[in-house]
C-alpha positions in Angstrom: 20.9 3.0 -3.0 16.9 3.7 -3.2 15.6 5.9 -5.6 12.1 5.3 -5.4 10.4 3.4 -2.9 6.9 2.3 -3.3 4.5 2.5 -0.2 0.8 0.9 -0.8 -1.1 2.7 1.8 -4.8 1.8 3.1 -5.1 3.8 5.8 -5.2 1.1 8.7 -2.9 1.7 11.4 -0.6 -1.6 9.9 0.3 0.5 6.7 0.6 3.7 8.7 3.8 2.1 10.8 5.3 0.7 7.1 5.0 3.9 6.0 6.6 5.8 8.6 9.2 3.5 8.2 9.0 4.0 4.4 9.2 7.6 4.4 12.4 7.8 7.2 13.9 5.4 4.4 13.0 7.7 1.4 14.5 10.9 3.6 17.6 9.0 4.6 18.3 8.2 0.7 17.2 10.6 -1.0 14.4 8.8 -2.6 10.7 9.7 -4.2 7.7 8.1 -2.5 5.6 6.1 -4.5 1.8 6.5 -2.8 -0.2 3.3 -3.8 -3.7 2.7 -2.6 -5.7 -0.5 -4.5 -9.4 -0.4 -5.0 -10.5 -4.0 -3.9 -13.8 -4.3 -4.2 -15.7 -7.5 -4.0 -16.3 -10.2 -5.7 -19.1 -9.6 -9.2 -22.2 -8.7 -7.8 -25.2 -11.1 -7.6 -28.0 -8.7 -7.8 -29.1 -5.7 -9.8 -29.4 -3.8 -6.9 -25.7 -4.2 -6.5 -24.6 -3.5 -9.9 -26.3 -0.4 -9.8 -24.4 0.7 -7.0 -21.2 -0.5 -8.4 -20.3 2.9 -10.2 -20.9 4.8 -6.9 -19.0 2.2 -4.8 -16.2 2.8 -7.2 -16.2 6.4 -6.9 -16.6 6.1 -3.1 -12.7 4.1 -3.0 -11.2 6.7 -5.4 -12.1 9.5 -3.3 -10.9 7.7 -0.5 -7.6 6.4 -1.9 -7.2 9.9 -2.9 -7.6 10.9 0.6 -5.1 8.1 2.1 -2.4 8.9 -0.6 -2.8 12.8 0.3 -1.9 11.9 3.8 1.0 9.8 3.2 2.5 12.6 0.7 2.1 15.3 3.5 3.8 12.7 5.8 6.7 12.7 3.4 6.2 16.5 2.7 7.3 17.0 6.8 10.4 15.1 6.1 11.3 16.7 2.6 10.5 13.8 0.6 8.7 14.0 -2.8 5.8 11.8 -3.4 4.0 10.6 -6.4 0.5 9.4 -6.0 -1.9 6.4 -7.8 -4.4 4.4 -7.5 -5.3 0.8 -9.0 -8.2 -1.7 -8.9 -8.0 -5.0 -8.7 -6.1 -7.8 -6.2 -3.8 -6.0 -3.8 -1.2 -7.9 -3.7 -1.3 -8.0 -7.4 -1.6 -4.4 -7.7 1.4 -4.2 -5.8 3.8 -6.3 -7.0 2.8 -5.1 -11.0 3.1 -1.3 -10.1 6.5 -2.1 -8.0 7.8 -3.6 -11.5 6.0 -2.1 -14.1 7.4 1.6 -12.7 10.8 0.1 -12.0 11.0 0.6 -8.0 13.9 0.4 -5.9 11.9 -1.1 -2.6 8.8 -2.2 -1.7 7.7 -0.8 2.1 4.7 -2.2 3.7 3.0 -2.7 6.9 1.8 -5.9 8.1 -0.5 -7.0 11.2 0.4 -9.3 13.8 -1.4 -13.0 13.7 -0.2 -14.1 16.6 2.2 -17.3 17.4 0.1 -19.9 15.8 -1.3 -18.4 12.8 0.7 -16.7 9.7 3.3 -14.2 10.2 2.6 -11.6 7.9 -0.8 -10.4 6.5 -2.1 -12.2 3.3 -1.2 -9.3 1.3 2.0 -8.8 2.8 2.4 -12.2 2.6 1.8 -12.7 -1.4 3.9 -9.6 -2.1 6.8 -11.2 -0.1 6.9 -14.3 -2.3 6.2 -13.1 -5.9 8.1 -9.8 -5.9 10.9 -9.2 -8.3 12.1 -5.8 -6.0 12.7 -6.2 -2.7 10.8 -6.2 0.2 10.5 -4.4 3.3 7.7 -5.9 5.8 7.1 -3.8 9.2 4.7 -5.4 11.6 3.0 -4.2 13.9 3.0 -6.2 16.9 0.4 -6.7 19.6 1.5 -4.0 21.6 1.4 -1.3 19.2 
């Protein structure tokens, strides 16, 4: 059914629970994890100051999306599953949706906070990968109790 689920993974205890839930799915079918983590940095700089420090903060997000996709492959490694790793700058849920197409995936897995009764129901990236993805997708929220 799935042969390659992609997981974007940040870290935050949101895309932890989609990714648990990601990686049972990949061990259930048989499926390779795809480890995403996008660099979103701000908005272009309005100083020199902070175009100097551009390059470092750069390097700062690749070391740590290298660190976040590490973890999520050794969560798959526990449960058999083989994981592929990358890492893309730019608009998340943009960065999402291409990579899920552009590498042909099966499922898109994500975790999503809870807003509560009156505001929206998924996150704003869960949200805009939900209405412009081609592949499917597979929200996990984490409720207010979690």
């Amino acid at each position: 059914m799935y042969d390659k689920v992609l997981i974007p993974f940040d870290g935050s205890d949101e895309a932890r629970k989609g990714a648990e839930h990601g990686v049972d799915l990949a061990a259930t079918c048989g499926a390779t994890i795809h480890a995403l983590y996008v660099i979103d940095l701000p908005g272009a700089p309005r100083t020199v100051y902070l175009r100097d420090d551009e390059d470092e903060m750069r390097e700062r997000y690749r070391e740590y999306g290298e660190e976040v996709t590490a973890e999520l492959c050794g969560m798959a490694d526990e449960r058999g599953v083989d994981c592929v790793t990358a890492i893309r700058s730019g608009s998340p849920g943009e960065e999402i949706v291409d990579y899920a197409e552009s590498e042909r995936m099966d499922v898109v897995v994500l975790g999503s906070a809870y807003r509560g009764k009156f505001r929206a129901l998924l996150g704003s990236t869960a949200e805009k990968v939900v209405r412009t993805s081609e592949v499917p997708v597979v929200t996990v929220r984490k409720s207010v109790n979690d």
